[in-house]
C-alpha positions as CSV (number, residue, x, y, z in Angstrom):
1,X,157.1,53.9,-7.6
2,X,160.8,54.8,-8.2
3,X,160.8,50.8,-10.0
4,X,158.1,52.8,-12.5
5,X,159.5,55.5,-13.0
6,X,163.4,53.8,-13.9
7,X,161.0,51.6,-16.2
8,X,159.8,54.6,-17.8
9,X,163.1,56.1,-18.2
10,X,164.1,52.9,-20.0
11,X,160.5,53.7,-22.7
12,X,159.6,50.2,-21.0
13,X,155.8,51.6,-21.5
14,X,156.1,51.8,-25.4
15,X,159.2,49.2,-25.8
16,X,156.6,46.0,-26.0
17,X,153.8,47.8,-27.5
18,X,152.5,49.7,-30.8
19,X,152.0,52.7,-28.2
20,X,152.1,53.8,-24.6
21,X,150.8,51.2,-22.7
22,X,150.2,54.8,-20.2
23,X,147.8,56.3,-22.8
24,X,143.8,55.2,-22.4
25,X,144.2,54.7,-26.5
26,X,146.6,52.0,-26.2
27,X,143.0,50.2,-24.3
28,X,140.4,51.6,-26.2
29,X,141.8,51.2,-30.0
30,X,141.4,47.5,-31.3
31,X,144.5,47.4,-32.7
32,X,146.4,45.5,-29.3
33,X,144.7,42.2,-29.0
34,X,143.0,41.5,-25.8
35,X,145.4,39.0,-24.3
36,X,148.5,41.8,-24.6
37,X,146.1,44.2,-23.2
38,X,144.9,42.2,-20.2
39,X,149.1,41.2,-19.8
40,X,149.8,45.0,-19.6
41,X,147.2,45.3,-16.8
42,X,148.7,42.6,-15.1
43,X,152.0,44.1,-15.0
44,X,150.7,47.2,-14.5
45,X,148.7,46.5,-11.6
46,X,151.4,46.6,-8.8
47,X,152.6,49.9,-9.3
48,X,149.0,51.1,-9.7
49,X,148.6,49.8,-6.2
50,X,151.5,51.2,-5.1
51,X,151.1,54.9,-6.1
52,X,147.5,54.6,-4.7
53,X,148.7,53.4,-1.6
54,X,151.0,56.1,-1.4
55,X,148.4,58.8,-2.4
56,X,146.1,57.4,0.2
57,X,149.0,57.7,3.1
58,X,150.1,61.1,1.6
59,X,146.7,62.3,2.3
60,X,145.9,60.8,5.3
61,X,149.3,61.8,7.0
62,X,149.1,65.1,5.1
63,X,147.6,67.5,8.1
64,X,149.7,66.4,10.9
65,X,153.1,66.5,8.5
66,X,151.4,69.9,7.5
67,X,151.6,71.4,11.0
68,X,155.0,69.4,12.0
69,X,156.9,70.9,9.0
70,X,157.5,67.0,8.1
71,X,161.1,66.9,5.8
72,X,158.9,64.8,3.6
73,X,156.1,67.0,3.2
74,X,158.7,69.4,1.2
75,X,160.0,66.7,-0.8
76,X,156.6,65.5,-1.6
77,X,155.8,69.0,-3.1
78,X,158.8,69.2,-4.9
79,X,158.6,66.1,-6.6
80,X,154.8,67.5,-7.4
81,X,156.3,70.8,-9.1
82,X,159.2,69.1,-10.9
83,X,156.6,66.5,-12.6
84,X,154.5,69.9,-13.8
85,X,157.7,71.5,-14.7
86,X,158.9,68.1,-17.0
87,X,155.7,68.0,-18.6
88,X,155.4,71.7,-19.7
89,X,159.6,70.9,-21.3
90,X,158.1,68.4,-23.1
91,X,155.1,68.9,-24.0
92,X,155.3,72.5,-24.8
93,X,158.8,73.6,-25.3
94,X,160.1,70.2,-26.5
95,X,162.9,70.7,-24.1
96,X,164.1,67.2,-23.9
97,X,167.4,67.3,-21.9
98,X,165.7,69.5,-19.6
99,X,163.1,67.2,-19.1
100,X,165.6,64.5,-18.2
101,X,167.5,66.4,-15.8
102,X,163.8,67.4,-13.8
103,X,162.6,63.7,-14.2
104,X,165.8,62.7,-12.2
105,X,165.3,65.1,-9.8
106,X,161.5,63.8,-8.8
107,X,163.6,60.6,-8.4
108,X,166.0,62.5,-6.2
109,X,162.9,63.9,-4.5
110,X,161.6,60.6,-3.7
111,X,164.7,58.8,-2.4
112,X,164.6,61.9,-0.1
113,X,160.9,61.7,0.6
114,X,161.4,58.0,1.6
115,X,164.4,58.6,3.5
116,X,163.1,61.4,5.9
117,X,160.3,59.5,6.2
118,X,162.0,56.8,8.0
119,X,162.2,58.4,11.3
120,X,158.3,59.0,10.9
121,X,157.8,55.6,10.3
122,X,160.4,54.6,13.2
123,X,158.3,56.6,16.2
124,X,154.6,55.6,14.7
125,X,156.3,52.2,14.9
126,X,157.2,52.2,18.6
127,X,153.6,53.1,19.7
């Protein structure tokens, strides 16, 4: 996920493209030819797999971090309100270096996620 979201930082989902290769008009418009739009599912596909896997481990592990007061949990949730928060900048106020600085920070969140995580993973490892 943090691959994707550098990517995106770099406009690698409108570089290649007429448009966002993120937006569902991008698919549903003919102006990309098919063969471009079956390569961008292609490439998209791993992350895709990737974010649901995490979603699906999020939620399954979300009770039990929940009542541990996980680390991750809290990063998790951080990362959730700084995506809202960098959407509203620029979307609505058109905020653009603040959106920047909050987009790096759900990076931030996620490096920590992962690495408070590790311990987790460590002791459901040893069972």
């Amino acid at each position: 996920m943090l691959v994707w979201a550098f990517l995106r930082e770099m406009d690698f989902q409108k570089r290649f493209t007429y448009r966002s290769i993120e937006s569902i008009g991008y698919y549903t418009r003919p102006d990309a030819p098919w063969p471009e739009k079956l390569t961008v599912i292609a490439i998209l596909a791993p992350f895709a797999a990737a974010g649901i896997i995490l979603a699906l481990h999020v939620c399954r592990e979300w009770k039990s971090a929940w009542n541990s007061r996980e680390p991750w949990l809290g990063y998790f949730l951080g990362a959730a309100i700084l995506v809202i928060l960098a959407l509203c900048c620029e979307k609505a106020f058109k905020l653009v270096v603040a959106e920047e600085v909050l987009e790096t920070g759900v990076a931030l969140m996620f490096l920590m996620l992962t690495w408070s995580s590790r311990k987790t993973r460590q002791a459901s490892c040893r069972r």
